[in-house]
MIDOSE-1310 file (N, C-alpha, C; in nm, 2 decimals, decimal comma, always signed):
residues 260
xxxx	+13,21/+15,46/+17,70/+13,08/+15,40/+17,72/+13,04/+15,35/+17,58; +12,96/+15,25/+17,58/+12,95/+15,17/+17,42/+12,76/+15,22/+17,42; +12,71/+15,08/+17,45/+12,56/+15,14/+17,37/+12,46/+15,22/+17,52; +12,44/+15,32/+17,48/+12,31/+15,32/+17,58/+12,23/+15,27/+17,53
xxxx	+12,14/+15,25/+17,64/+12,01/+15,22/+17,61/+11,92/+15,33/+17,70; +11,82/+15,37/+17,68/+11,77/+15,48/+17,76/+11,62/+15,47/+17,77; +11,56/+15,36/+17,74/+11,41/+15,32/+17,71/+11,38/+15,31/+17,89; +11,24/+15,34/+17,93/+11,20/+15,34/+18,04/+11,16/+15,24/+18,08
xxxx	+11,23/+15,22/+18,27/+11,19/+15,04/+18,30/+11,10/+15,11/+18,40; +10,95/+15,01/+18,38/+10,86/+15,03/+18,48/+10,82/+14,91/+18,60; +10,92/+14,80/+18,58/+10,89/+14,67/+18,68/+10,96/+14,68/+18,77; +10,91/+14,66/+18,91/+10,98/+14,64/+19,02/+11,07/+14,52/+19,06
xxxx	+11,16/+14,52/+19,11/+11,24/+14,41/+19,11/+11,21/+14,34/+19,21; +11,19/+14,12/+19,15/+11,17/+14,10/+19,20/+11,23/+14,02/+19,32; +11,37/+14,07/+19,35/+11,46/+14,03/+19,44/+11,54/+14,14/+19,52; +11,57/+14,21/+19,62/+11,61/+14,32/+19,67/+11,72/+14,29/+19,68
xxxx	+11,82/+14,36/+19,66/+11,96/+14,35/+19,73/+12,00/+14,46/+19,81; +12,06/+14,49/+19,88/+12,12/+14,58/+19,99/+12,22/+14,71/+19,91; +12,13/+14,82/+19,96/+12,21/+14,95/+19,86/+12,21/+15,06/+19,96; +12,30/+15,15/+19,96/+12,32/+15,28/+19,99/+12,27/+15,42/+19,91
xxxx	+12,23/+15,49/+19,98/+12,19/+15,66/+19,91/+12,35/+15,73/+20,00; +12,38/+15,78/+19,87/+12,47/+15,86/+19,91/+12,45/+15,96/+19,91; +12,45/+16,08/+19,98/+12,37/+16,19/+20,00/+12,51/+16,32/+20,00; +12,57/+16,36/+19,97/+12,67/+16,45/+19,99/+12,58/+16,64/+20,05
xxxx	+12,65/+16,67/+20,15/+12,60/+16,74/+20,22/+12,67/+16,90/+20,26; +12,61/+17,02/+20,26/+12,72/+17,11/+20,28/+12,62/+17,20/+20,32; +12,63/+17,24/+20,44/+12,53/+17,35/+20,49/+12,39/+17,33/+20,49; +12,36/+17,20/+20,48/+12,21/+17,17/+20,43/+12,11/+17,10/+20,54
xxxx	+12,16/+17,13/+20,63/+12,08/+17,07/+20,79/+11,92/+17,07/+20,81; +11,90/+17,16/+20,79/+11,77/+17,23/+20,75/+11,63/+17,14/+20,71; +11,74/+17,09/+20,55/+11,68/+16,95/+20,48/+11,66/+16,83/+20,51; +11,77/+16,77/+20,64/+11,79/+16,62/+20,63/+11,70/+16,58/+20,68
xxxx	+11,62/+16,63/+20,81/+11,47/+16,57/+20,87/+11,37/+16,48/+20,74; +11,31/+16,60/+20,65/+11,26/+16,60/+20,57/+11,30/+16,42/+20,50; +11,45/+16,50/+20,44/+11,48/+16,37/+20,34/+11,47/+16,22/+20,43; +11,52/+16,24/+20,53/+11,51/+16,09/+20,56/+11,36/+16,02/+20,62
xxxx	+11,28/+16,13/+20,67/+11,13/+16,11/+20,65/+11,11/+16,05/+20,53; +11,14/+16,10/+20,42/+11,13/+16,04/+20,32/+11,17/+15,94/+20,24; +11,25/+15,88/+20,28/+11,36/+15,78/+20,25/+11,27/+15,63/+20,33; +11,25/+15,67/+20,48/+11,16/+15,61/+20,58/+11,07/+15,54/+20,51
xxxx	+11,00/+15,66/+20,47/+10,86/+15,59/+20,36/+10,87/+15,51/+20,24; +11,00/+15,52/+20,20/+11,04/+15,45/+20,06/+11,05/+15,29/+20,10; +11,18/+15,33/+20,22/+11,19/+15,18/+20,22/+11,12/+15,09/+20,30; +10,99/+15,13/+20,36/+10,82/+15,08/+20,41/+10,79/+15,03/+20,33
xxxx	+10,75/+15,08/+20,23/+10,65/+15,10/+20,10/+10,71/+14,99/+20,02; +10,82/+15,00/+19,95/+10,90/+14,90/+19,89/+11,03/+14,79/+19,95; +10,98/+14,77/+20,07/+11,10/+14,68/+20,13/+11,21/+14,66/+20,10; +11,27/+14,81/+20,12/+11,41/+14,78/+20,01/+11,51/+14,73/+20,20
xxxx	+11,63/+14,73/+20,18/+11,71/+14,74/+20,25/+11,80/+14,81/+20,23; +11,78/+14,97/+20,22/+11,81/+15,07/+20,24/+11,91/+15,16/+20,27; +12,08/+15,22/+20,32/+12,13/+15,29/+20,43/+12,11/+15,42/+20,34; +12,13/+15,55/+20,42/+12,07/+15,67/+20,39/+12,27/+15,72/+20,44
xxxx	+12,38/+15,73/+20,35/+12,52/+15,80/+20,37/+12,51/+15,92/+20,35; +12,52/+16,01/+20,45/+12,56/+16,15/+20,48/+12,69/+16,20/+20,43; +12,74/+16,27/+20,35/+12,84/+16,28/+20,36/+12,87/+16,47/+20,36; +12,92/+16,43/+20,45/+12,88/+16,61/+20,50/+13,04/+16,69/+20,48
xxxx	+13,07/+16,79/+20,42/+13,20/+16,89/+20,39/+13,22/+16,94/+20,53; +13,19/+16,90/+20,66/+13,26/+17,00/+20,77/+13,14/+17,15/+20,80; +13,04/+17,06/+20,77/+12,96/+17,24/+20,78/+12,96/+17,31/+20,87; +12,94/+17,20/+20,99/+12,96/+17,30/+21,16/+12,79/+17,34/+21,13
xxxx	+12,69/+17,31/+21,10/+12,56/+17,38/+21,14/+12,45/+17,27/+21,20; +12,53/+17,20/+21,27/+12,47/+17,12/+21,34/+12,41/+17,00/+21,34; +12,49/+16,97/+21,22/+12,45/+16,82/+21,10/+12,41/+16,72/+21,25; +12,54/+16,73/+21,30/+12,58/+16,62/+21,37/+12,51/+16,58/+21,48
xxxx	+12,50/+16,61/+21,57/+12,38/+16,63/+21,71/+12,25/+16,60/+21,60; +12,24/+16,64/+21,48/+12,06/+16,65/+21,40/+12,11/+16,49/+21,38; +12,17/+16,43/+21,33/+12,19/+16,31/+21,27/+12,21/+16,23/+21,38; +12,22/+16,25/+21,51/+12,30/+16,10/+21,61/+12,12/+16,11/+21,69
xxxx	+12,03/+16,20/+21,70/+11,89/+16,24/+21,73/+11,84/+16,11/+21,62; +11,82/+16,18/+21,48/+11,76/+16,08/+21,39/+11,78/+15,92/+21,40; +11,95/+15,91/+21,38/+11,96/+15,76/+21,45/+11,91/+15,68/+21,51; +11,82/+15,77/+21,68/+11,77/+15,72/+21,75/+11,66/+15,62/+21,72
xxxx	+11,58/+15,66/+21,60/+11,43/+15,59/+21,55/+11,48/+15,54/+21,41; +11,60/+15,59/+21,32/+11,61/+15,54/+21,23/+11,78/+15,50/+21,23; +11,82/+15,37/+21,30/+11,97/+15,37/+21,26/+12,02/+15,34/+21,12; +11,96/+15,34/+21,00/+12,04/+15,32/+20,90/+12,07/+15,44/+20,80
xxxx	+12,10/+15,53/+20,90/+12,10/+15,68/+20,88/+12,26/+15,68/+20,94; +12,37/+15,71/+20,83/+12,51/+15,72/+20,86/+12,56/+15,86/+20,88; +12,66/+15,93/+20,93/+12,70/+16,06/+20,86/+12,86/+16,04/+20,89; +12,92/+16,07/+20,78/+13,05/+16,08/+20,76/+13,12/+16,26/+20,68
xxxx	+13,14/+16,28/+20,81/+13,23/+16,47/+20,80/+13,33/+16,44/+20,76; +13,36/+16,50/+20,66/+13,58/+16,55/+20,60/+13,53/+16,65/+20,63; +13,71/+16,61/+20,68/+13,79/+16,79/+20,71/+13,89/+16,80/+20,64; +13,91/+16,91/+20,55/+13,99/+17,01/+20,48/+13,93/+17,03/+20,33
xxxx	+13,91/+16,92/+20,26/+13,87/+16,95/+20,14/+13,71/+16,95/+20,16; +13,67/+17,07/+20,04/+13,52/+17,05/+20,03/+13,50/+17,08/+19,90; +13,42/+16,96/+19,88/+13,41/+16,92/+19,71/+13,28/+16,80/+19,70; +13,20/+16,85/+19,60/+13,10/+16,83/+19,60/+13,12/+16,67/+19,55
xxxx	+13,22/+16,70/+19,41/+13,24/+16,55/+19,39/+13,29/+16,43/+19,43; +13,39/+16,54/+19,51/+13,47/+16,42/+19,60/+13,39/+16,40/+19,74; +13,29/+16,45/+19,78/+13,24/+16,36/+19,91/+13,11/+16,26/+19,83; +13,06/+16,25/+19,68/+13,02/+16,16/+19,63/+13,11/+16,03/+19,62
xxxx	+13,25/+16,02/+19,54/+13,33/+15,92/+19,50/+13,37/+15,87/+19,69; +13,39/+15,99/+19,81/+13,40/+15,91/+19,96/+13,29/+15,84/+19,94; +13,18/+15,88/+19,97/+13,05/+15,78/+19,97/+13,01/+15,68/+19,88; +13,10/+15,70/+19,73/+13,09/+15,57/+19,73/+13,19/+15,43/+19,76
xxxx	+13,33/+15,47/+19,82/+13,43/+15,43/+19,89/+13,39/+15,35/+20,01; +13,26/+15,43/+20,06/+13,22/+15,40/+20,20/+13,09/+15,36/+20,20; +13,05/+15,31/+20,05/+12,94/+15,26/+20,08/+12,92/+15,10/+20,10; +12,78/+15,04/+20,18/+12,81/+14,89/+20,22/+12,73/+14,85/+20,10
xxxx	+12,65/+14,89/+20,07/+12,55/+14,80/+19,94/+12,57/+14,77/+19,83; +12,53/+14,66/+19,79/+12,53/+14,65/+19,65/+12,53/+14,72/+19,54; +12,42/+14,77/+19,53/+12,39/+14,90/+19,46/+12,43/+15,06/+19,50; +12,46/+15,12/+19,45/+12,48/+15,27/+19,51/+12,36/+15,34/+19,44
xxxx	+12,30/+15,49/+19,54/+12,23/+15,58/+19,44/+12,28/+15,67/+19,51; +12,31/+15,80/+19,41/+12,37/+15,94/+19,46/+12,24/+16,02/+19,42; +12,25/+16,11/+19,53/+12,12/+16,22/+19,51/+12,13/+16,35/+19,59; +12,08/+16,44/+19,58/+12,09/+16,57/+19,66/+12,01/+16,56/+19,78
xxxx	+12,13/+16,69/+19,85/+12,00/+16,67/+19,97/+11,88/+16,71/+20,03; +11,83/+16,83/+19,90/+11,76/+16,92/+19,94/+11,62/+16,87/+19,88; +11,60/+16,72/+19,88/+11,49/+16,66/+19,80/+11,43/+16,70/+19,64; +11,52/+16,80/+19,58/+11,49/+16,80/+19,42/+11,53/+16,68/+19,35
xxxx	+11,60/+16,55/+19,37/+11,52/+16,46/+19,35/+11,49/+16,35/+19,43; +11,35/+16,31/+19,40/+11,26/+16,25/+19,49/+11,28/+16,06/+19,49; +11,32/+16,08/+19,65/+11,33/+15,95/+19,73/+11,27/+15,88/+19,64; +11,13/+15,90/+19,60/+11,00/+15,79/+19,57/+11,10/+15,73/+19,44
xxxx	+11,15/+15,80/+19,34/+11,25/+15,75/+19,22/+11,31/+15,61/+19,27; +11,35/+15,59/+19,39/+11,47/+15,50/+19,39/+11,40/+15,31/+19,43; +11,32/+15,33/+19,40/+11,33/+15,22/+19,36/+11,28/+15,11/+19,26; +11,23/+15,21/+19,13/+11,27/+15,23/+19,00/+11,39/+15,19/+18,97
xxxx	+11,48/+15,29/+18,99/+11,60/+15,28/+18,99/+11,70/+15,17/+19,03; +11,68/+15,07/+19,17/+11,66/+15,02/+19,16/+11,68/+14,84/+19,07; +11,53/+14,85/+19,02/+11,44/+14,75/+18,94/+11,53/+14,76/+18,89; +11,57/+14,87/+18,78/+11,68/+14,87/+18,66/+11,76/+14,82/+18,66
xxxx	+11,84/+14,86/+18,75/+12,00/+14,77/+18,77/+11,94/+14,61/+18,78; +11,83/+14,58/+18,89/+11,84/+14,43/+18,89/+11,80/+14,36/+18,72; +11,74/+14,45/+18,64/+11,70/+14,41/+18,53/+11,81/+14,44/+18,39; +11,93/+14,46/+18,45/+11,98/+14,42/+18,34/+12,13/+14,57/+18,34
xxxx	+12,05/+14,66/+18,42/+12,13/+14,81/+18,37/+12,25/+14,84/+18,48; +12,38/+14,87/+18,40/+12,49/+14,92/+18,47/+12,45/+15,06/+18,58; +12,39/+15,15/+18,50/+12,38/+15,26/+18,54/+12,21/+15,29/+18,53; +12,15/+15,39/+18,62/+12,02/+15,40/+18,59/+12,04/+15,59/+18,61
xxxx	+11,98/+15,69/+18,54/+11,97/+15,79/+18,57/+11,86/+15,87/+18,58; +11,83/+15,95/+18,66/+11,67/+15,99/+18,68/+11,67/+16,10/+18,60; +11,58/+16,14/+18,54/+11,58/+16,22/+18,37/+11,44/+16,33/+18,41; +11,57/+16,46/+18,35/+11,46/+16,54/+18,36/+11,38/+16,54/+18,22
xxxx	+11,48/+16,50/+18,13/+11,47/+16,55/+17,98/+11,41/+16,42/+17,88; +11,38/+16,32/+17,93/+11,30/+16,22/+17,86/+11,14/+16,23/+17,91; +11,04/+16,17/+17,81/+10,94/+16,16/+17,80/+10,88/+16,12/+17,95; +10,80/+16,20/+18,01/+10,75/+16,19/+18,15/+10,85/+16,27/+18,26
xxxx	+10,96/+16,30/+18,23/+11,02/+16,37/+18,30/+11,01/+16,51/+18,31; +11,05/+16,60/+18,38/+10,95/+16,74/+18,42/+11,06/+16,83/+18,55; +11,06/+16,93/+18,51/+11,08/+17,02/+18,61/+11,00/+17,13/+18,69; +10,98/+17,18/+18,78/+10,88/+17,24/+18,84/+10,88/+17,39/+18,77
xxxx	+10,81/+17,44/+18,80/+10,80/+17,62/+18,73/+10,87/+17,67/+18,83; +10,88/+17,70/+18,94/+11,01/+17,75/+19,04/+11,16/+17,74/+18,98; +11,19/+17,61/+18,93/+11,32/+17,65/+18,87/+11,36/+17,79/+18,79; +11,43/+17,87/+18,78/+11,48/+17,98/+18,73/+11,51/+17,96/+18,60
xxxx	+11,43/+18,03/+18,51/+11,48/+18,04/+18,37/+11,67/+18,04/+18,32; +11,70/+18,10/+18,42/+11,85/+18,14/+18,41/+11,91/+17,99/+18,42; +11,89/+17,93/+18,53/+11,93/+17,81/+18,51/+11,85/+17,67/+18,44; +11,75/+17,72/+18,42/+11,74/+17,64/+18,31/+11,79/+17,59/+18,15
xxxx	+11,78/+17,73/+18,15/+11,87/+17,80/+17,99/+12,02/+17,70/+18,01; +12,10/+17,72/+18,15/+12,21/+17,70/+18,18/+12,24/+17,56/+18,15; +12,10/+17,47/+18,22/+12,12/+17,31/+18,24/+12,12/+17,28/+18,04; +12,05/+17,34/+18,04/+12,07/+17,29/+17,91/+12,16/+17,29/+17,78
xxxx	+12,21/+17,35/+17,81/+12,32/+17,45/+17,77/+12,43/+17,31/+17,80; +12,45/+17,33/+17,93/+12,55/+17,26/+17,96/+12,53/+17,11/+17,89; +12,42/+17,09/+17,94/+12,35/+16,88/+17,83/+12,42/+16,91/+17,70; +12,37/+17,03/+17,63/+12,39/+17,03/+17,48/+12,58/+17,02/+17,48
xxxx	+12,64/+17,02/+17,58/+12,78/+17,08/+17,54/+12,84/+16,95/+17,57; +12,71/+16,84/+17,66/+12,81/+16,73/+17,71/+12,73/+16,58/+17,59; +12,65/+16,64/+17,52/+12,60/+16,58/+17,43/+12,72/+16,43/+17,39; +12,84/+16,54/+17,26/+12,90/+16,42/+17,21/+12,97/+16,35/+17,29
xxxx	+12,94/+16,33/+17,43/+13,03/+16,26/+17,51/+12,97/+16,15/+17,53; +12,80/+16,13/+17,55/+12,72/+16,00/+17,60/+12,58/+16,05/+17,52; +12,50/+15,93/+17,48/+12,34/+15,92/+17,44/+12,28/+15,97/+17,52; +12,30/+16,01/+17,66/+12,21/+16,00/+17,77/+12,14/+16,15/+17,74
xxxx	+12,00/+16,18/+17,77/+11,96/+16,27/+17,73/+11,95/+16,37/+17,82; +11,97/+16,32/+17,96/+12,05/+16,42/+18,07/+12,11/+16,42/+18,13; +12,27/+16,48/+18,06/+12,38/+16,37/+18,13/+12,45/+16,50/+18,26; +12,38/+16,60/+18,29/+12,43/+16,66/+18,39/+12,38/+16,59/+18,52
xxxx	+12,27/+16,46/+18,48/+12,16/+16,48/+18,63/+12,26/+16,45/+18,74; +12,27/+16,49/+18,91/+12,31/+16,40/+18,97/+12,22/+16,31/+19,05; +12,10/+16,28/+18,99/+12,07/+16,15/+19,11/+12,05/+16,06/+18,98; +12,13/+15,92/+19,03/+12,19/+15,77/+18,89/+12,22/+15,75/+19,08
xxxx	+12,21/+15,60/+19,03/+12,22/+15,46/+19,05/+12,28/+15,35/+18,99; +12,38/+15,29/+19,02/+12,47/+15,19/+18,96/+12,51/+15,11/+19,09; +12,56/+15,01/+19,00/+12,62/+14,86/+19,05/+12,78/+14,89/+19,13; +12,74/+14,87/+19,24/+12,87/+14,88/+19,29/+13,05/+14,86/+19,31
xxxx	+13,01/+14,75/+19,22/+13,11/+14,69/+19,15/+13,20/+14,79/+19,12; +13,18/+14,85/+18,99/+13,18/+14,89/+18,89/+13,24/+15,03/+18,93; +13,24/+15,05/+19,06/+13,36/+15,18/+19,14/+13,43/+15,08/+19,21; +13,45/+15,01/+19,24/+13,51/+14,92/+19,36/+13,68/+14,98/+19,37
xxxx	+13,77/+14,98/+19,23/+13,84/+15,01/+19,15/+13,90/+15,15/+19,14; +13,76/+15,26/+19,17/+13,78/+15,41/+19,13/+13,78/+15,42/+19,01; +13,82/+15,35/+18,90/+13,78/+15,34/+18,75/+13,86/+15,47/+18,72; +14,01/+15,53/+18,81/+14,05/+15,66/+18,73/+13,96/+15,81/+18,80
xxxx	+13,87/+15,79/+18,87/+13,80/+15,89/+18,88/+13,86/+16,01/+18,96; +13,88/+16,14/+18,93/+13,93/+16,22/+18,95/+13,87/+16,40/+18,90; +13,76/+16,38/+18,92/+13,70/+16,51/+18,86/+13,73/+16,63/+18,94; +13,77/+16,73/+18,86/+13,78/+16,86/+18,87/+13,66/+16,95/+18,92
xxxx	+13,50/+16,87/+18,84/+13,43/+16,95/+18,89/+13,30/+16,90/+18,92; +13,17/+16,91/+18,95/+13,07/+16,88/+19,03/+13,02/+16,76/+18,96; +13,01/+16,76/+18,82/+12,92/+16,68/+18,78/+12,96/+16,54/+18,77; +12,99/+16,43/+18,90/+13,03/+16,31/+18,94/+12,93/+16,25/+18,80
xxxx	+12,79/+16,24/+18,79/+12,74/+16,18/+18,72/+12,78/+16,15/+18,59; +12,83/+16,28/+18,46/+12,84/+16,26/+18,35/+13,02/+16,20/+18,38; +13,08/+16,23/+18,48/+13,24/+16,13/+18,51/+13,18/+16,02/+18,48; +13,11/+15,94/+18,57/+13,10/+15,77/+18,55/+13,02/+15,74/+18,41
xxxx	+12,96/+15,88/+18,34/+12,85/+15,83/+18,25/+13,03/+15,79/+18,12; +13,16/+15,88/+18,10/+13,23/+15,87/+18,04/+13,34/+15,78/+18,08; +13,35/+15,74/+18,17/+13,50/+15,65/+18,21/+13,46/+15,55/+18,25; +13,31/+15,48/+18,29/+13,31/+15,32/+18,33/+13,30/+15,28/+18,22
xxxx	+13,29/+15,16/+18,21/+13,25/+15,06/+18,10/+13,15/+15,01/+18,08; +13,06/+15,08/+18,09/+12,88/+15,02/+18,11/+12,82/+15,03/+17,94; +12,75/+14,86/+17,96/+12,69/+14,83/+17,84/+12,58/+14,88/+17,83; +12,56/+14,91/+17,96/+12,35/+14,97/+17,94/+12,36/+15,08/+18,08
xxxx	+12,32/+15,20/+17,98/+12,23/+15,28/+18,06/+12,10/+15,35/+18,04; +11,99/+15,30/+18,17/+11,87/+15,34/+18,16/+11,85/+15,48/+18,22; +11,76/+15,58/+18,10/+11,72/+15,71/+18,22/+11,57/+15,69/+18,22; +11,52/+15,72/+18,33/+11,39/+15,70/+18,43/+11,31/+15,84/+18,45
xxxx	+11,23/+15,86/+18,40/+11,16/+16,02/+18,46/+11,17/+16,04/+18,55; +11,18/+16,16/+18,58/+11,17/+16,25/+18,72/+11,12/+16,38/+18,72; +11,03/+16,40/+18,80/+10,98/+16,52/+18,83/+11,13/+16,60/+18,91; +11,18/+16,72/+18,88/+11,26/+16,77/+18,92/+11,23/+16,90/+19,01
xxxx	+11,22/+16,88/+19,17/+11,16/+17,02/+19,20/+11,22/+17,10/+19,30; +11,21/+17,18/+19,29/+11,30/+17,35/+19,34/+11,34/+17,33/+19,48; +11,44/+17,34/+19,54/+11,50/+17,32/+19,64/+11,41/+17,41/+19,78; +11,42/+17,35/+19,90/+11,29/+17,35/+19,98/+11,42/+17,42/+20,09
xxxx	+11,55/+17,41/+20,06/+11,63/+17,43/+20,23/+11,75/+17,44/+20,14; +11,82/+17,53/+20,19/+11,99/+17,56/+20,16/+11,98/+17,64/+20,04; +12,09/+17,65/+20,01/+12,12/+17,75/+19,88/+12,21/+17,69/+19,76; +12,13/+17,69/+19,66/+12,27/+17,62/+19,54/+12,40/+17,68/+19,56
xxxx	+12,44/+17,59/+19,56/+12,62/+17,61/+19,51/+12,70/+17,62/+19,41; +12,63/+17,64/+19,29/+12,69/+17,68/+19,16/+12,72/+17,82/+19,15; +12,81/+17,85/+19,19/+12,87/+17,99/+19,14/+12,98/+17,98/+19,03; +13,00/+18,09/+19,04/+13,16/+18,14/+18,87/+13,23/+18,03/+18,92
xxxx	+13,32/+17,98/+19,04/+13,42/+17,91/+19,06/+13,35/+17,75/+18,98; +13,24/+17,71/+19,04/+13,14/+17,59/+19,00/+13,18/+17,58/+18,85; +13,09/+17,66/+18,75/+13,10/+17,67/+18,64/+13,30/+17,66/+18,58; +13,32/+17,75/+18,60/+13,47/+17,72/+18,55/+13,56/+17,58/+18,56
xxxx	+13,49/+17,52/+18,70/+13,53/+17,37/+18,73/+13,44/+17,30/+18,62; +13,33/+17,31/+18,59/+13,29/+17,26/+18,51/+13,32/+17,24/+18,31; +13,38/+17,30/+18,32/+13,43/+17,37/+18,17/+13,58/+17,30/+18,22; +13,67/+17,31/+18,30/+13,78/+17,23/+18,28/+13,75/+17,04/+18,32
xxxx	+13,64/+17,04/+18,34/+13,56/+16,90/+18,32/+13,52/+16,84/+18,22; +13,49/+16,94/+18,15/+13,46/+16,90/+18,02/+13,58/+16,92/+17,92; +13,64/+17,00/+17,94/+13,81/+16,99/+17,84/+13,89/+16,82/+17,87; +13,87/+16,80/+17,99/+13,93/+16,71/+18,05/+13,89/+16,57/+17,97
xxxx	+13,74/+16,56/+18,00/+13,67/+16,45/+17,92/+13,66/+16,41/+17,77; +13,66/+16,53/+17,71/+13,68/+16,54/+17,53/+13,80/+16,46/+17,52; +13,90/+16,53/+17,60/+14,03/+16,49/+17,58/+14,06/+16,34/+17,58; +13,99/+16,28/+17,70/+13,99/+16,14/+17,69/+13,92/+16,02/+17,61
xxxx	+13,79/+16,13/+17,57/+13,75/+16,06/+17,46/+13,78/+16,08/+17,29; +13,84/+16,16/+17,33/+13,97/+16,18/+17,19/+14,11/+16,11/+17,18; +14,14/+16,05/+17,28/+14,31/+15,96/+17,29/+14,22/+15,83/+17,26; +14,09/+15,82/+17,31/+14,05/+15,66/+17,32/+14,00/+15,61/+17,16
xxxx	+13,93/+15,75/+17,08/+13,89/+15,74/+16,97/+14,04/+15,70/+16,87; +14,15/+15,81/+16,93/+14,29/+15,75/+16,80/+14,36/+15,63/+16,85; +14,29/+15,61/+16,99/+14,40/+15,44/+17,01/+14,29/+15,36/+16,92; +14,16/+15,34/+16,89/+14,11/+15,32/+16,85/+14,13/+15,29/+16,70
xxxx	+14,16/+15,40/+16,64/+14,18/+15,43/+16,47/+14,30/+15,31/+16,49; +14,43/+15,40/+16,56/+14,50/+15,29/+16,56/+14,55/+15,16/+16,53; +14,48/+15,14/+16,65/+14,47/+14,97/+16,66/+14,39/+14,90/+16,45; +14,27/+14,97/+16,44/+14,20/+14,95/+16,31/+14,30/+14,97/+16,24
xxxx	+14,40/+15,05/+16,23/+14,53/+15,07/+16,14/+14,61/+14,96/+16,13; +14,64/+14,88/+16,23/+14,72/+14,81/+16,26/+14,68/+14,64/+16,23; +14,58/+14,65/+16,21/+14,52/+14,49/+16,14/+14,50/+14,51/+16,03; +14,47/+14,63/+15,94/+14,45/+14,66/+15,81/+14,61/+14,58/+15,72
């Protein structure tokens, strides 16, 4: 990645184009009513043209029958089940394989981050930005007091470790927004471990990325999925990424050697 930029966009855009939420999903049935209530309201409110992609790991808890119900009043509400692998990343990189829109935005499904963000996010891209990321950790951004000390300590922890990799000031977040293009390709993507966001923040080629405040708040339905296995995927994610931005920094020298 070359320059961020991370300054906050407050203008709505004034041309819509057609985007997908990709929502990746695992045991979280509970939530989806909610979210796409919410999603409903967004795209009322800001006349977006909208699809809401389910991408669900095989939960078996009733996603399915809850999703072909929803349909009825809201069809741009998709759900796409794999069977055998379950991976948080890889049913993000499916949905964005399988997304129709222009734009993509990836986001959780348990509403900790908020529908209302996306079309901010959005604006951004039409105004100029490869990538847009919803920010707990810049000015106006916020987490709720419910979040657990333990994992907070953690989130940050982990930011501080993924620091020399990107400018971005919260490069764990997963709800970002980008141009669709710009996966069309797969770009190499192949992550070992959850955090899809800080993959594309190090392997696309994006000249600008904006992060956007967000209120970040405590999950309403389901249960986090970061356990010991989580974390350890994460740490061979980050070995992984160093490493590539260490071959690219001496092809780099390199090449500067080589005109000298």
């Amino acid at each position: 990645m070359r320059d961020d930029d991370t300054r906050r966009v407050e203008e709505q855009p004034s041309a819509w184009t057609a985007a997908t939420l990709v929502v990746p999903t695992y045991r979280e049935a509970d939530g989806i009513a909610e979210l796409v209530r919410r999603v409903a309201a967004v795209r009322e409110a800001a006349g977006l043209d909208l699809e809401l992609l389910l991408v669900d790991d095989d939960s078996r808890d009733g996603i399915e029958p809850l999703v072909a119900e929803l349909r009825q009043r809201w069809p741009w509400v998709r759900l796409l089940v794999r069977h055998g692998e379950r991976s948080l990343s890889g049913a993000v990189i499916e949905g964005l394989r399988r997304s129709s829109g222009n734009s993509v935005v990836v986001a959780d499904a348990d509403c900790s981050h908020p529908p209302e963000a996306i079309p901010a996010m959005l604006a951004a891209l039409e105004n100029g930005a490869d990538l847009a990321v919803g920010s707990r950790y810049v000015s106006g951004g916020s987490i709720a007091p419910g979040w657990g000390a333990a994992r907070r300590i953690a989130s940050l922890a982990g930011s501080a470790l993924a620091r020399p990799l990107t400018s971005v000031r919260d490069p764990l977040s997963g709800f970002f927004a980008l141009r669709r293009a710009l996966v069309a390709s797969d770009a190499g993507l192949a992550p070992v471990g959850f955090k899809i966001g800080l993959e594309l923040l190090v392997r696309l080629p994006l000249d600008r990325v904006v992060e956007l405040p967000i209120h970040f708040a405590p999950r309403r339905s389901g249960r986090s999925k970061l356990g010991p296995r989580q974390q350890v995927l994460f740490l061979a994610q980050m070995a992984r990424l160093y490493l590539l931005v260490l071959r690219r920094r001496l092809r780099g020298s390199a090449r500067r050697g080589g005109r000298a």
